[in-house]
C-alpha beads as a LAMMPS data file, in Angstrom:
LAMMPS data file: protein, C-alpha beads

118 atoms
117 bonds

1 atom types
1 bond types

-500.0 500.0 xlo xhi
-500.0 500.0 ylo yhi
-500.0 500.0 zlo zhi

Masses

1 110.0

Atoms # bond

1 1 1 16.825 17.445 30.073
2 1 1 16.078 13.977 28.764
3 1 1 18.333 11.204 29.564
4 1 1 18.327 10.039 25.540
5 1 1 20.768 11.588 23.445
6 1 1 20.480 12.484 19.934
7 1 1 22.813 9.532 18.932
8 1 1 20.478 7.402 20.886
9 1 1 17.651 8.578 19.776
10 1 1 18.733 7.685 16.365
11 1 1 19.865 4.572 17.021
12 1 1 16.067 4.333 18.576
13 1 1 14.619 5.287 15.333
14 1 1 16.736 3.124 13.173
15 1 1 15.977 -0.080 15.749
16 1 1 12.040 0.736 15.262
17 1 1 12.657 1.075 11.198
18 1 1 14.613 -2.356 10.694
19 1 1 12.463 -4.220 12.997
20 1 1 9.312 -4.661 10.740
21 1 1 12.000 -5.442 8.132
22 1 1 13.650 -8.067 9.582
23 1 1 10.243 -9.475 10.580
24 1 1 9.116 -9.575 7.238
25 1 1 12.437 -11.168 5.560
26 1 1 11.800 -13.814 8.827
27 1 1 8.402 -14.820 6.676
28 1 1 6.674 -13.142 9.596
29 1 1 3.117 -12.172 9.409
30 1 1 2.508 -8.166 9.454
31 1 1 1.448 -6.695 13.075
32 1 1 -2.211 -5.939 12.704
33 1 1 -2.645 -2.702 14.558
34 1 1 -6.452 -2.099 13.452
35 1 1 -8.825 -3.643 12.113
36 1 1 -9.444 -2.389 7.908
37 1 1 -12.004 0.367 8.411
38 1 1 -13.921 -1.160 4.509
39 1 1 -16.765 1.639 5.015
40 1 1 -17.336 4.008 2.129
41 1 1 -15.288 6.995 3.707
42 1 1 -12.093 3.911 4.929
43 1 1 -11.956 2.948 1.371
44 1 1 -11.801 6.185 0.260
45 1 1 -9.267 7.286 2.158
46 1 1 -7.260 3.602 1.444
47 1 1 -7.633 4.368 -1.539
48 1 1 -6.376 8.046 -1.410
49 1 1 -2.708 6.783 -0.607
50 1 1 -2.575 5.479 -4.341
51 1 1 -3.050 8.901 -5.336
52 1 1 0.758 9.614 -5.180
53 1 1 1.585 7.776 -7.917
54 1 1 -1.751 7.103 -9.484
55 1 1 -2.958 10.248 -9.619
56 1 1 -6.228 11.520 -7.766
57 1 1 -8.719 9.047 -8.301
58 1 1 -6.768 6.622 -9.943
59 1 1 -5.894 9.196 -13.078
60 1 1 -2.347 9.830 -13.220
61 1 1 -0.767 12.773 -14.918
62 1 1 -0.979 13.096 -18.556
63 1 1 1.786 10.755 -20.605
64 1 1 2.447 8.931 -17.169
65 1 1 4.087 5.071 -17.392
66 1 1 2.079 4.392 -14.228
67 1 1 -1.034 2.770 -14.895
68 1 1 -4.401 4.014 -14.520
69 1 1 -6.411 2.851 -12.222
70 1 1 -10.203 4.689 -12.625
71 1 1 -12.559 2.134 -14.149
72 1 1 -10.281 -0.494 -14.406
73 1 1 -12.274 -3.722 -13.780
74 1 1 -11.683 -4.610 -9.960
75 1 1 -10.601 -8.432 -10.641
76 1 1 -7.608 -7.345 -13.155
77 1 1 -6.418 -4.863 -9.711
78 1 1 -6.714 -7.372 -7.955
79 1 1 -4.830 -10.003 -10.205
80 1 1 -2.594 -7.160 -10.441
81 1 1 -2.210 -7.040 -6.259
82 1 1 -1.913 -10.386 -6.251
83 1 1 1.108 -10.698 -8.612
84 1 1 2.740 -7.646 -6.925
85 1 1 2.439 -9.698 -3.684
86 1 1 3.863 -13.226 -4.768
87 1 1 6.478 -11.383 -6.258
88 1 1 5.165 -12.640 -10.130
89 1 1 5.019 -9.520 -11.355
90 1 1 8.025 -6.647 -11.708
91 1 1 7.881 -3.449 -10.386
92 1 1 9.613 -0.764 -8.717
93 1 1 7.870 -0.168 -5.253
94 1 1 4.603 -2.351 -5.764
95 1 1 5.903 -5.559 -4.506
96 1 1 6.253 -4.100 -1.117
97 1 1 3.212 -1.495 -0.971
98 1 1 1.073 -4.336 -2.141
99 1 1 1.957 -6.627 1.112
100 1 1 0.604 -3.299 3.343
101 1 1 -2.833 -3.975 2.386
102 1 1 -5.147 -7.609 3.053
103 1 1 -6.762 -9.024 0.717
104 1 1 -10.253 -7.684 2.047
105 1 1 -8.586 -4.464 1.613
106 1 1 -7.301 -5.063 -1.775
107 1 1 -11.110 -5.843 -2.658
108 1 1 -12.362 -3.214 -1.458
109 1 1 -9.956 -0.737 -2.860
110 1 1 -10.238 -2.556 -6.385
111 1 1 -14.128 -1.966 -6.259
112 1 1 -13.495 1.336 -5.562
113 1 1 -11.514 2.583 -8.234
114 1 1 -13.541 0.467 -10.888
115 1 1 -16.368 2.849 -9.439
116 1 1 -14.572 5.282 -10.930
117 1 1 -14.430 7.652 -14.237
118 1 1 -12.428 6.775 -16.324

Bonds

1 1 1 2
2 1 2 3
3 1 3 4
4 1 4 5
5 1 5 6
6 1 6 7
7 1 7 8
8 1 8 9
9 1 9 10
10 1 10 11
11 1 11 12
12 1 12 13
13 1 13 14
14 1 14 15
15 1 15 16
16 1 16 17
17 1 17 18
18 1 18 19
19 1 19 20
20 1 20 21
21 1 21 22
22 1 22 23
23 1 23 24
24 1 24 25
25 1 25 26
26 1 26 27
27 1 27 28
28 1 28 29
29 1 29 30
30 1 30 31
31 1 31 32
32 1 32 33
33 1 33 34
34 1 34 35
35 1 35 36
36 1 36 37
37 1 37 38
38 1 38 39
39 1 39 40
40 1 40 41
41 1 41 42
42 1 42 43
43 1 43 44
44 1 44 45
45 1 45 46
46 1 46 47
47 1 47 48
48 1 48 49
49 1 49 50
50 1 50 51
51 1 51 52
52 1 52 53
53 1 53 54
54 1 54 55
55 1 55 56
56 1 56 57
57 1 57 58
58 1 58 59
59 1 59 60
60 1 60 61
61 1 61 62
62 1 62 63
63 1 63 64
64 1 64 65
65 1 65 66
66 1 66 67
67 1 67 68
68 1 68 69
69 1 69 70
70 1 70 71
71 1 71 72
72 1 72 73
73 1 73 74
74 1 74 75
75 1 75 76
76 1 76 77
77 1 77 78
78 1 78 79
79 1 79 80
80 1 80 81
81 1 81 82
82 1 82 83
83 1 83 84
84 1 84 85
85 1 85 86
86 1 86 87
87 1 87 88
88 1 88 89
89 1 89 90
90 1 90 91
91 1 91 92
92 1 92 93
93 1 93 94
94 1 94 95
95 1 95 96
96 1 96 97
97 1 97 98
98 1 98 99
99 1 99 100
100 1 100 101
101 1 101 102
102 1 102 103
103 1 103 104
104 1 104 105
105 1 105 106
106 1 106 107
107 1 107 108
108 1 108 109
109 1 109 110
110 1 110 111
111 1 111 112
112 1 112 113
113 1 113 114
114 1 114 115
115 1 115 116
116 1 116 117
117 1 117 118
C-alpha cells in the first residue's frame, strides 16, 4: 500500500497546480520544458489546441462570437497575441492561453492559420 494518502495526494496535486501560478503572479518567466517543435506537423498540432474554441482549422461553428481564425492575415493574429499578452486587449481566457505560447510560436501558428481557407 502506498505511504500517500488520498488527502495527501490532493494536497500534492493542488501544491503542483498553484505553483506555476504563483510563479507567474511573481513576474516569473515560464519553465521551458521543450524546445517549440515549429516543423510543419508541430505547428499543426500547436495549432490544433485552438480548435476548441476556434473551430477545426480556425472555423468556428456557425453564428459563433469567437473569431475566426482561417485566412486571417498572420500579423493582425499576431497583434491580436500580442494584446492578449500585455493584457491591452479584453477577453475571457485569451490573456492567459496567449502567455503559453513564445513569440516564435505565435508566428508560426499565425502563418499557419493565414494558410488557411477561409
Amino acid at each position: 500500500m502506498s505511504s500517500l494518502t488520498k488527502p495527501s495526494l490532493a494536497a500534492a496535486f493542488a501544491l503542483a497546480c498553484t505553483l506555476p501560478v504563483l510563479a507567474q503572479q511573481a513576474g516569473l518567466p515560464a519553465p521551458r520544458f521543450a524546445p517549440p517543435n515549429l516543423t510543419p506537423k508541430g505547428v499543426a498540432a500547436l495549432a490544433a489546441d485552438c480548435a476548441i474554441c476556434h473551430g477545426p482549422g480556425g472555423h468556428p461553428a456557425p453564428g459563433s462570437s469567437v473569431a475566426s481564425l482561417a485566412g486571417r492575415p498572420a500579423r493582425e493574429i499576431v497583434e491580436a497575441m500580442a494584446a492578449f499578452k500585455g493584457g491591452q486587449k479584453p477577453a475571457s481566457v485569451m490573456h492567459q492561453i496567449s502567455k503559453g505560447y513564445s513569440d516564435a510560436e505565435i508566428d508560426a501558428m499565425a502563418r499557419w492559420f493565414a494558410a488557411r481557407p477561409r
